[in-house]
TIMI-770573 format. One line per 10 residues: number of its first residue (from 0); their letters; for each residue x, y, z of C-alpha. Coordinates in pm, whole numbers, plus 50000, padded with zeros to 5 digits. Each point is the difference from the previous one (the first is absolute). Layout:
N
NUM = a = X Y Z ~ ...
***
This chain:
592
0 = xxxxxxxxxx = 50000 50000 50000 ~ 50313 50227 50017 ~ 49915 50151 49644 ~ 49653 50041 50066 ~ 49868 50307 50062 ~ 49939 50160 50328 ~ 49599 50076 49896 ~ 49973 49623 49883 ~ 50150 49851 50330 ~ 49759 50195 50165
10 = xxxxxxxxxx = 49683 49876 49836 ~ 50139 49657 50013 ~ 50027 49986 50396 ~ 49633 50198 49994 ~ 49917 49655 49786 ~ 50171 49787 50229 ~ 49844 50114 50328 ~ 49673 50037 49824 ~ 50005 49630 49874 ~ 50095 49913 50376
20 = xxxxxxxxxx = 49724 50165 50133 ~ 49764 49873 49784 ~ 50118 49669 49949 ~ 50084 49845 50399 ~ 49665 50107 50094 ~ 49840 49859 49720 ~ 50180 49682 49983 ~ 49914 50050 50447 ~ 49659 49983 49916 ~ 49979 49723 49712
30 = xxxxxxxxxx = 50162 49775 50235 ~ 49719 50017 50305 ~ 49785 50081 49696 ~ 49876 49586 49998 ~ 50054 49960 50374 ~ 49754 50282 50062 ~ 49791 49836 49670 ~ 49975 49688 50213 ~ 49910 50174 50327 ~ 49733 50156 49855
40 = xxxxxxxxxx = 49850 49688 49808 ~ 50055 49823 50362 ~ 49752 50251 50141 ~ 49750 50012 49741 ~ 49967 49579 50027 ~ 50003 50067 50407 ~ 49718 50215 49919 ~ 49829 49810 49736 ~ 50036 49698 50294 ~ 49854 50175 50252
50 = xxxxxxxxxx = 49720 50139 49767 ~ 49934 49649 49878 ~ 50043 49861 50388 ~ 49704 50270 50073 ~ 49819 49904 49706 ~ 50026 49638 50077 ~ 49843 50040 50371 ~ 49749 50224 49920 ~ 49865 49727 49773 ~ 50042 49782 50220
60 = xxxxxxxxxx = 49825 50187 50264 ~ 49688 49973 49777 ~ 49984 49640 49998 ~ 50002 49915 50365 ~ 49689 49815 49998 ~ 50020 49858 49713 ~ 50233 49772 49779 ~ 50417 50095 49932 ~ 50019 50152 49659 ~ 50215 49876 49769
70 = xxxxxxxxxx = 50291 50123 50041 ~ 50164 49931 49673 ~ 49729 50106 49822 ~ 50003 50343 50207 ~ 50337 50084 49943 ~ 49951 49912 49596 ~ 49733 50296 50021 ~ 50227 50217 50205 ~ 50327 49977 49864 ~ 50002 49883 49670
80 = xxxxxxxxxx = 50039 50269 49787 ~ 50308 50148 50189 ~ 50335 50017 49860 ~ 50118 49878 50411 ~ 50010 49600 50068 ~ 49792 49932 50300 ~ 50056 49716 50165 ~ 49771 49799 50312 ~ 50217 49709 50182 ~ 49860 49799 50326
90 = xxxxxxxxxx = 50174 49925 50281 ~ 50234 49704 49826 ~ 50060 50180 49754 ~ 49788 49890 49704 ~ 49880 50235 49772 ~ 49628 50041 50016 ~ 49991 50319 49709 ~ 50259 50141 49764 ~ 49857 50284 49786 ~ 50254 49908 49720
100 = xxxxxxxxxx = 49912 49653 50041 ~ 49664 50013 50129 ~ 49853 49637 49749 ~ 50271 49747 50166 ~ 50137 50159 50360 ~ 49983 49768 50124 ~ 50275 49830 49821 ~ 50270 50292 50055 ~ 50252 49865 50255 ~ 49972 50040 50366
110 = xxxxxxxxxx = 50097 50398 50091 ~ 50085 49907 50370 ~ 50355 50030 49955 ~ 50025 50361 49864 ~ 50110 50263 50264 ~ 49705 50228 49933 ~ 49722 49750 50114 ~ 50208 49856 50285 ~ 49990 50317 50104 ~ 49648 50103 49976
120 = xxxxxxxxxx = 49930 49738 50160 ~ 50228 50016 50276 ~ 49961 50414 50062 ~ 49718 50116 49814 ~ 50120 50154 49660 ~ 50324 49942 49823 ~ 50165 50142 49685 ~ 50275 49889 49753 ~ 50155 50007 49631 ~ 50113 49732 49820
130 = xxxxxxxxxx = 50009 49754 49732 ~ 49711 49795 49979 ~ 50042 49662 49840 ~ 49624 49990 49851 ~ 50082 50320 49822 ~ 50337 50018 49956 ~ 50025 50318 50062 ~ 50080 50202 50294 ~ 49657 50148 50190 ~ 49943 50217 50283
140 = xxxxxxxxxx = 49808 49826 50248 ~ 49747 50140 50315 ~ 49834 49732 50214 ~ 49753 50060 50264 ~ 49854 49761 50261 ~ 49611 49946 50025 ~ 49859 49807 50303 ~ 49568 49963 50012 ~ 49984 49762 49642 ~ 49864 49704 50119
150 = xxxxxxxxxx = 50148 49970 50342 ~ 50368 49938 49800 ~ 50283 50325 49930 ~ 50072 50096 49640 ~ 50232 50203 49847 ~ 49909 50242 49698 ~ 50327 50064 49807 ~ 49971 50290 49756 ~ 50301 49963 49714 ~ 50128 50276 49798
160 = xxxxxxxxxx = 50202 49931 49661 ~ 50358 50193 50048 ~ 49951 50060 49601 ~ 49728 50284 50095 ~ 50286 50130 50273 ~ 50251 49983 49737 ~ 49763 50170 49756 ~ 49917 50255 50261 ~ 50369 50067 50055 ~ 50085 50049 49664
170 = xxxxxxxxxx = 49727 50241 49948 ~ 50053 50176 50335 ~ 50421 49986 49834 ~ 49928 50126 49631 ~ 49882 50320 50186 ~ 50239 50044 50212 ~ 50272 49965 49754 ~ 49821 50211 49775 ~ 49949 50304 50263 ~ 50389 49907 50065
180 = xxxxxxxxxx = 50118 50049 49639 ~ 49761 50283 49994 ~ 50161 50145 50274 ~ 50350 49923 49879 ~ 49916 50214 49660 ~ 49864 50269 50225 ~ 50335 50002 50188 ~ 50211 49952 49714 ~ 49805 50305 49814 ~ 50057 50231 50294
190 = xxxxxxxxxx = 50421 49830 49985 ~ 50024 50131 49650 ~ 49867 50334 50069 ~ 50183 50063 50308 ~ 50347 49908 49842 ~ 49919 50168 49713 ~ 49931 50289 50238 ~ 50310 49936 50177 ~ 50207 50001 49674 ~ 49843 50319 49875
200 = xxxxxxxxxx = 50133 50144 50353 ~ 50352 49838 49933 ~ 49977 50169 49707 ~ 49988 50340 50114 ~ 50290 49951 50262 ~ 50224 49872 49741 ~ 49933 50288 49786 ~ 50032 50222 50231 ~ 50363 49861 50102 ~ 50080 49938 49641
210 = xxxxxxxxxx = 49946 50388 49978 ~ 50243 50124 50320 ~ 50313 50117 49756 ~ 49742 50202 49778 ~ 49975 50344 50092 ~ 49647 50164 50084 ~ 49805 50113 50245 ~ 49796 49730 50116 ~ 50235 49729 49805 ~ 50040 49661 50213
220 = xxxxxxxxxx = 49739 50118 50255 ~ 49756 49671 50112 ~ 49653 50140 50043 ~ 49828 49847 50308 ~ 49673 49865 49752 ~ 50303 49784 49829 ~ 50018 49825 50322 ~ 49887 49602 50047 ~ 49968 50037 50365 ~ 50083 50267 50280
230 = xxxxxxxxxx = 50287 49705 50069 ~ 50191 50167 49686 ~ 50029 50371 50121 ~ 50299 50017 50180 ~ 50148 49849 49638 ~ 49851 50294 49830 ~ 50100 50221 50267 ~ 50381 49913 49962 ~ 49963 50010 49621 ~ 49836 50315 49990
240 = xxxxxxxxxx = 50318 50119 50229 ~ 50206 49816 49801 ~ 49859 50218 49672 ~ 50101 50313 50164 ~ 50362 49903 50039 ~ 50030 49881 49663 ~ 49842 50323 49856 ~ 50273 50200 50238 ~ 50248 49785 49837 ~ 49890 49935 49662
250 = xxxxxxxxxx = 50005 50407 49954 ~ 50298 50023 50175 ~ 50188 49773 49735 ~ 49846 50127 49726 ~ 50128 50328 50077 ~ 50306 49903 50036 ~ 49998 49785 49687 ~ 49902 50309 49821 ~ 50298 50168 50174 ~ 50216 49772 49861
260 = xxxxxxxxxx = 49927 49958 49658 ~ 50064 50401 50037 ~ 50356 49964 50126 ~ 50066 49696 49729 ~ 49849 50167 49764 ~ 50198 50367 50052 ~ 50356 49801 50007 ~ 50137 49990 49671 ~ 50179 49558 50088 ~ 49746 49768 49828
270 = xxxxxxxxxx = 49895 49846 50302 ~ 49849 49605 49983 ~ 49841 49821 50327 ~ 49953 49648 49968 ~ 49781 49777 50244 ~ 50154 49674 50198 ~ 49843 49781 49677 ~ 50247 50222 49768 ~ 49711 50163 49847 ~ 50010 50382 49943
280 = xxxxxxxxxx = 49791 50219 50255 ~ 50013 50328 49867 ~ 50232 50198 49796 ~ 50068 50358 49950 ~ 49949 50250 49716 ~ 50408 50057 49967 ~ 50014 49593 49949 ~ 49705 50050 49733 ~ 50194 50259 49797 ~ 50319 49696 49990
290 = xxxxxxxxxx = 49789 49720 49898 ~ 49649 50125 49859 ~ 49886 49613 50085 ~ 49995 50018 50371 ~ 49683 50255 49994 ~ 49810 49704 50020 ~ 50231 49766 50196 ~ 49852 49938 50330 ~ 49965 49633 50089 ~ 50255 49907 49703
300 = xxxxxxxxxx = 50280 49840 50011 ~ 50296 50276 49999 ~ 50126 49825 49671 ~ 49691 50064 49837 ~ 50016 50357 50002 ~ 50426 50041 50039 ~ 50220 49758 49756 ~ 50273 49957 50227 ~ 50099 49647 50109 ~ 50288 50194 50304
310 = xxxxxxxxxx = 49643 50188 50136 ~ 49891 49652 50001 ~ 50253 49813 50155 ~ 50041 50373 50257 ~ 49612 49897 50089 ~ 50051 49621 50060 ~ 50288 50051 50196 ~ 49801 50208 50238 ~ 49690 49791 49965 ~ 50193 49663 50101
320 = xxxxxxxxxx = 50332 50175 50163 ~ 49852 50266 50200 ~ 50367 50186 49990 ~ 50061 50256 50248 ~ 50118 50216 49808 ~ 49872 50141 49657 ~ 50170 49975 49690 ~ 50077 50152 49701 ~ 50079 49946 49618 ~ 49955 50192 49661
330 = xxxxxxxxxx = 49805 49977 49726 ~ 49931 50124 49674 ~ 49619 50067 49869 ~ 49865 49946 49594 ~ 50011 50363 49996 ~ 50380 50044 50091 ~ 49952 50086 50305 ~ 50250 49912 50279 ~ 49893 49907 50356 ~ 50131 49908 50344
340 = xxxxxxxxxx = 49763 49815 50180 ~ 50009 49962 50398 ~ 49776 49674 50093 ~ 49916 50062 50375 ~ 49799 49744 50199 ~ 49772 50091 50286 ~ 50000 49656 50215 ~ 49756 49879 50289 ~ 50044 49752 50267 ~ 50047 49690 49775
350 = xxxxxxxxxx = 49951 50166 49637 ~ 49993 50231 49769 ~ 49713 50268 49969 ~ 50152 50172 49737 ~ 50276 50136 49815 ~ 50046 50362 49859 ~ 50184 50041 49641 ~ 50160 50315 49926 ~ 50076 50104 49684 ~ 50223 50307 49957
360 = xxxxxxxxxx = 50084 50111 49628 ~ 50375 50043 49972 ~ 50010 50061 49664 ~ 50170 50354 50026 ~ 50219 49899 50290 ~ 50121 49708 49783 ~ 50033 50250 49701 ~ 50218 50203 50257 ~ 50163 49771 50150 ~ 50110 49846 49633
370 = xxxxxxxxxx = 50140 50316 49909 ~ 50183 50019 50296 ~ 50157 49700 49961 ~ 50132 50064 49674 ~ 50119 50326 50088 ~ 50202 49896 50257 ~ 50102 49705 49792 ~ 50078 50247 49720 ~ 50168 50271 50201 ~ 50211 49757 50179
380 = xxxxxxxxxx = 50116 49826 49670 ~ 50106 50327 49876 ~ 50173 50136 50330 ~ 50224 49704 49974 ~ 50219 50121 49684 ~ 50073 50355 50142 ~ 50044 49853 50411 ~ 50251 49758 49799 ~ 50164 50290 49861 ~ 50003 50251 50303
390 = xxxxxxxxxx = 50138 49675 50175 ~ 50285 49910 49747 ~ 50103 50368 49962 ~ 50007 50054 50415 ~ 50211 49695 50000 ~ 50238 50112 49765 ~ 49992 50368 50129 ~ 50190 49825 50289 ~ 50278 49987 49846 ~ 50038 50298 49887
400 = xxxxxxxxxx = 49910 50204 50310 ~ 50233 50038 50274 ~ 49852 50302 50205 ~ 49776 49878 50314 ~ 49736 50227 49973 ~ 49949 49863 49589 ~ 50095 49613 50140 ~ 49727 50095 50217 ~ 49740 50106 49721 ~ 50085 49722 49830
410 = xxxxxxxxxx = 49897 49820 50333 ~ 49661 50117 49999 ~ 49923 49959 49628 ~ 50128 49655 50008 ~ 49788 49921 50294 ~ 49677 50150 49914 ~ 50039 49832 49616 ~ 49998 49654 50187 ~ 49730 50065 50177 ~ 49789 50062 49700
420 = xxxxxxxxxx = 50138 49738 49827 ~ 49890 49723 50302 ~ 49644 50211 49972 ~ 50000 49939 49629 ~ 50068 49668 49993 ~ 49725 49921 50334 ~ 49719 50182 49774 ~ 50110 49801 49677 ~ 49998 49705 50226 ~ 49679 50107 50136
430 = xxxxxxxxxx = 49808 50062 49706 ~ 50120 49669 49850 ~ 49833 49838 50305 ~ 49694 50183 49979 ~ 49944 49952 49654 ~ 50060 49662 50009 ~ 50261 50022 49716 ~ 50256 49754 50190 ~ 49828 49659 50032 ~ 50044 49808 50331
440 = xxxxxxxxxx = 50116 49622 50003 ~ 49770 49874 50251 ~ 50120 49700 50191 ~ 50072 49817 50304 ~ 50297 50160 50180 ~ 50161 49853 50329 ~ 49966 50285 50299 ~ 50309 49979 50100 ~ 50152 50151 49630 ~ 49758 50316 50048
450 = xxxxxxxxxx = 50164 50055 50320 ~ 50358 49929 49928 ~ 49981 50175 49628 ~ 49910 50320 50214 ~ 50236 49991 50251 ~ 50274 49871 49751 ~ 49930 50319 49814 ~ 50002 50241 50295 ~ 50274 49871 50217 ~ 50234 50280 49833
460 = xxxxxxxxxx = 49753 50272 50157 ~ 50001 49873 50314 ~ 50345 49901 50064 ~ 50038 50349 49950 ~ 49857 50077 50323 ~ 50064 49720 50142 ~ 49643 49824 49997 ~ 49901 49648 50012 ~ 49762 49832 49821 ~ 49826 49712 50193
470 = xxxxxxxxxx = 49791 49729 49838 ~ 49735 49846 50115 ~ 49740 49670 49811 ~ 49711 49920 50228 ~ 49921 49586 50000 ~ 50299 49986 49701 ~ 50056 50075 49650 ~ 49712 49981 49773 ~ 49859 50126 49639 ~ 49791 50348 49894
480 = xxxxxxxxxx = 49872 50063 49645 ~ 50234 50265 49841 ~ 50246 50175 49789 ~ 50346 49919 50120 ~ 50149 50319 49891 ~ 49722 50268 50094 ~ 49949 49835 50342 ~ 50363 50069 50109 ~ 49983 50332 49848 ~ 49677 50055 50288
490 = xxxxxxxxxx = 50282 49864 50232 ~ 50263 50231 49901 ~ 49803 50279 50004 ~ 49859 49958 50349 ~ 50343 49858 50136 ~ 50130 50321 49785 ~ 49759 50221 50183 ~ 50046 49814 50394 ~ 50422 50054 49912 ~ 49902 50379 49928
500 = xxxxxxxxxx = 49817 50045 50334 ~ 50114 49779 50242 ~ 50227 50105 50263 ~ 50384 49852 49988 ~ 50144 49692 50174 ~ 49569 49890 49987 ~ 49868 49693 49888 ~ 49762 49980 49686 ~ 49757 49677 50020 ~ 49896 49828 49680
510 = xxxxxxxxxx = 49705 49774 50074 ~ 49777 49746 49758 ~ 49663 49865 50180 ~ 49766 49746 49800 ~ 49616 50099 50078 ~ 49911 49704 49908 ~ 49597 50076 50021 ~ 49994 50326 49808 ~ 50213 49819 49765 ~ 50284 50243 49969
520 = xxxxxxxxxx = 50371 50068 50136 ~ 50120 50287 50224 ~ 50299 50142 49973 ~ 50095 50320 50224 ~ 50304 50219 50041 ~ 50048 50135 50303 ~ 50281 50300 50153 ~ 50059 50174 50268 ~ 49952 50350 49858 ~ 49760 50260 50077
530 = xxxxxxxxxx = 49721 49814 49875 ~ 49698 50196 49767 ~ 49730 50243 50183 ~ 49689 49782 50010 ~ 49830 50293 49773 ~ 50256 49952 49711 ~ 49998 49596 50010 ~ 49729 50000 49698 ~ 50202 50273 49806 ~ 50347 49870 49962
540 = xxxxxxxxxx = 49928 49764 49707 ~ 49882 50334 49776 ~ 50288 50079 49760 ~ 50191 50286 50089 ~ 49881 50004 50351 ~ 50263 50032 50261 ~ 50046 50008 50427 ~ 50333 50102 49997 ~ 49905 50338 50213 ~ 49796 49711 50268
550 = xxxxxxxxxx = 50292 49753 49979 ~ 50346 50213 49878 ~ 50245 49778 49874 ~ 50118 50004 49611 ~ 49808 50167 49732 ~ 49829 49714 49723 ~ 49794 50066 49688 ~ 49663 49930 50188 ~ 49941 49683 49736 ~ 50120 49749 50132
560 = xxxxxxxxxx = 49747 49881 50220 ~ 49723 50060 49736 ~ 50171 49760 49770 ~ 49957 49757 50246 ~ 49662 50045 50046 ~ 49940 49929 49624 ~ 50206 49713 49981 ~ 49809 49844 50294 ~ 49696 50058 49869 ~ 50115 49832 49619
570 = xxxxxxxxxx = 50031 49705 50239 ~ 49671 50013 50163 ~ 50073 50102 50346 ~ 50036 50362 50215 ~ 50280 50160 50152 ~ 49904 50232 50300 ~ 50223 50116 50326 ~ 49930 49771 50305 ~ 49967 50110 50354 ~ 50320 49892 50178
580 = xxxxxxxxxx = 50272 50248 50158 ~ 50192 50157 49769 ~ 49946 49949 49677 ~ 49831 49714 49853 ~ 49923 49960 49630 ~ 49787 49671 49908 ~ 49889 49847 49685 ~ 49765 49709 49886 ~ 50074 49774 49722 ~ 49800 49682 49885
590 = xx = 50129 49639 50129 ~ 50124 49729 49754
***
């Protein structure tokens, strides 16, 4: 009965306590139905006895004086035409008249052994049912005693057939189960109309609660008329409460949805928020002007509306990841558009509610930012034939110079011509990196040669101040994913950089760490110099950006660091300035 409805289990336990209602009495009274039958058809041949017992005195009463009457011939007149048996037996039990026998009585069998006329005889009156062999059938039997016939006792037996009391049961049954399934009809009318009643009531409550989230003055309101029974007005009194709330609320968020779908809409990012199914919830009108397909897009797949199998991959990630932080990638739209898109989840307790794409246009930054590149790439080219001349002629200028303030000049021109020639070759380098121009062989390289290559290539600078580099492979040697070459130039610039900073006779540590369940390797460098002010640690990967005036020390081109940071992220991982005293510089590459 579980998908039954709540309207039809009702009228079927009306049914059920109706049938039981009607049916145990009934069936009650059917069964003491033939008892009572027999009672009754016991009195009527007591009474029929005793009328005949009166009957038979009176007459014989008349005849005092004169001769008996004939007894047989007395009853024949009497009781002849009656549907009872009468019966006349003497005192040994010899039948003197049977009414269904009444030409050869005399030739029934002797009635002295059945209970009724022992009886009779013995108390008065008697009264029995049973089978009766002359018959064979059962009878209902009444017997009374009579004393004054002829100076001898008698017994009148009056015998009723038990087919009339069946007959008389069945009729007195055929009503009663017709006034029962009469009544059961009734009951089972007033069933359907009071569950139907009941449903229409149902009806209204659940319409009204269907309605809380709509807004409206009386919307989700259960009227008191709607009401089954008085039982259910606490119910509506809660939902009526209940209604109020969720009108409170429902305007409240709908003002604030309206608020923002403002703000999206006035930021000039393509913004994209997609549900915990990956399905698109809304979009703004910024994201509509990038792909005219999204105006319709909500409850699409993101695909359907944006061709881009990294958004895709962005969104499962989140959906199945739930990263903690958000992440990023560019792409390129059929209009020639270029994009960076930030893919931010917003997580609850155990998943994801959502996730917020942002889609900034970077089309004229990468314009910029193209032409930067090659004219730094083109400037630096050129600045290296006339720095190779100022540099040859100061060399040979030597020679020829013997005053100390001119050695001197010489000095500073020779000096300062170096120094652009290390900046020119760093932004050559640079730009080579960034443009990808220099492919990377990437392959498994032992730990140990990243840190020794490094060291091996600094231990010049800091035997020059007396430094030593110590070494350090948590759990043993093991593999990362990288370019030989470029990987120990990210270790000779750091170690470069620690040598520059550190403080003489100090120790420089050169660690490797396997992080085995992000998957990655981390190396670290780590001096005891001055260390970098907490509010420059995210700037000193920007080219040209230097802390020489927070740290002193020797003057550098401000590149090298920043050439790091694109060579670590060719390889997939992040460079970034750790926490520890002094100065620590850390970077992430992938494991073999």
């Amino acid at each position: 009965m579980k998908n039954r409805t709540f309207t039809f289990k009702i009228f079927l336990c009306f049914c059920l306590v109706i049938l039981f209602s009607v049916l145990v009495p009934s069936a009650y009274f059917l069964h003491n139905l033939r008892q009572e039958s027999i009672d009754i058809t016991r009195e009527a041949a007591q009474r029929e006895v005793a009328f005949f017992h009166k009957f038979l005195k009176n007459e014989l009463a008349k005849v005092q004086s004169g001769p008996s009457p004939d007894l047989a011939e007395l009853l024949h007149n009497f009781y002849s035409a009656s549907d009872h048996r009468m019966t006349l037996v003497d005192e040994s039990g010899a039948v003197l008249y049977d009414s269904f026998f009444s030409q050869n009585s005399t030739e029934l069998e002797n009635h002295l052994h059945h209970a009724e006329i022992r009886e009779a005889f013995a108390r008065g009156s008697a009264s029995s049912v049973r089978m009766s062999k002359t018959m064979r059938e059962p009878f209902v039997y009444a017997a009374l005693r009579v004393d004054s016939i002829e100076g001898m006792p008698l017994v009148v037996r009056v015998s009723a057939p038990l087919s009339l009391v069946d007959s008389y049961a069945r009729g007195r049954s055929r009503a009663l189960l017709i006034s029962a399934f009469a009544a059961l009809l009734l009951a089972c009318a007033f069933a359907v109309f009071f569950s139907m009643h009941f449903r229409r009531s149902l009806r209204l409550m659940i319409t009204s609660v269907e309605n809380l989230a709509t807004p409206g003055i009386r919307s989700g309101r259960i009227s008191l008329r709607a009401l089954p029974g008085d039982e259910f007005a606490p119910l509506a009194s809660a939902v009526n409460s209940m209604a109020e709330r969720m009108e409170v609320q429902v305007k409240h968020i709908l003002a604030q949805k309206a608020q923002l779908d403002a703000v999206l809409n006035s930021i000039a990012e393509g913004v994209l928020v997609i549900d915990h199914d990956g399905r698109v919830r809304s979009v703004n009108a910024s994201l509509v002007n990038l792909f005219p397909r999204s105006v319709h897009a909500e409850g699409l797949l993101p695909a359907d509306v944006i061709p881009s199998e990294e958004l895709q991959n962005a969104i499962e990630a989140v959906k199945y990841g739930m990263p903690d932080k958000l992440l990023k990638f560019d792409m390129d739209t059929e209009s020639g558009r270029k994009l960076r898109v930030h893919v931010c989840p917003i997580v609850g307790e155990v998943k994801m509610l959502m996730a917020v794409a942002v889609f900034h246009d970077i089309t004229d930054m990468s314009v910029l930012m193209e032409m930067r590149r090659d004219f730094v790439a083109n400037v630096s080219h050129e600045l290296r034939t006339p720095l190779t001349a100022i540099m040859g002629y100061a060399e040979s200028l030597k020679r020829y110079v013997t005053e100390p303030r001119g050695q001197h000049f010489l000095e500073v021109i020779d000096r300062n011509s170096q120094y652009m020639a290390t900046m020119v070759k760093d932004l050559l380098q640079l730009s080579s990196i960034e443009n990808g121009a220099v492919p990377m062989n990437i392959k498994a390289v032992p730990a140990s040669m990243v840190l020794r290559s490094g060291t091996d290539l600094c231990r010049s600078s800091a035997e020059s101040r007396r430094l030593v580099f110590r070494e350090e492979l948590t759990g043993g040697d093991f593999s990362v994913k990288g370019d030989s070459e470029y990987l120990s130039r990210v270790m000779r610039n750091l170690l470069e950089n620690a040598c520059r900073y550190a403080p003489e006779d100090s120790e420089i540590t050169v660690s490797a760490e396997p992080l085995t369940d992000q998957g990655v390797a981390l190396f670290r460098v780590v001096d005891k110099g001055p260390g970098i002010p907490a509010e420059l640690r995210l700037r000193v990967f920007e080219r040209f950006f230097r802390v020489e005036k927070h740290r002193g020390g020797q003057i550098s081109t401000g590149l090298g660091l920043s050439i790091c940071k694109h060579i670590i992220e060719r390889h997939g991982g992040r460079v970034y300035v750790g926490e520890g005293p002094g100065c620590e510089l850390c970077f992430t590459v992938p494991l073999a």
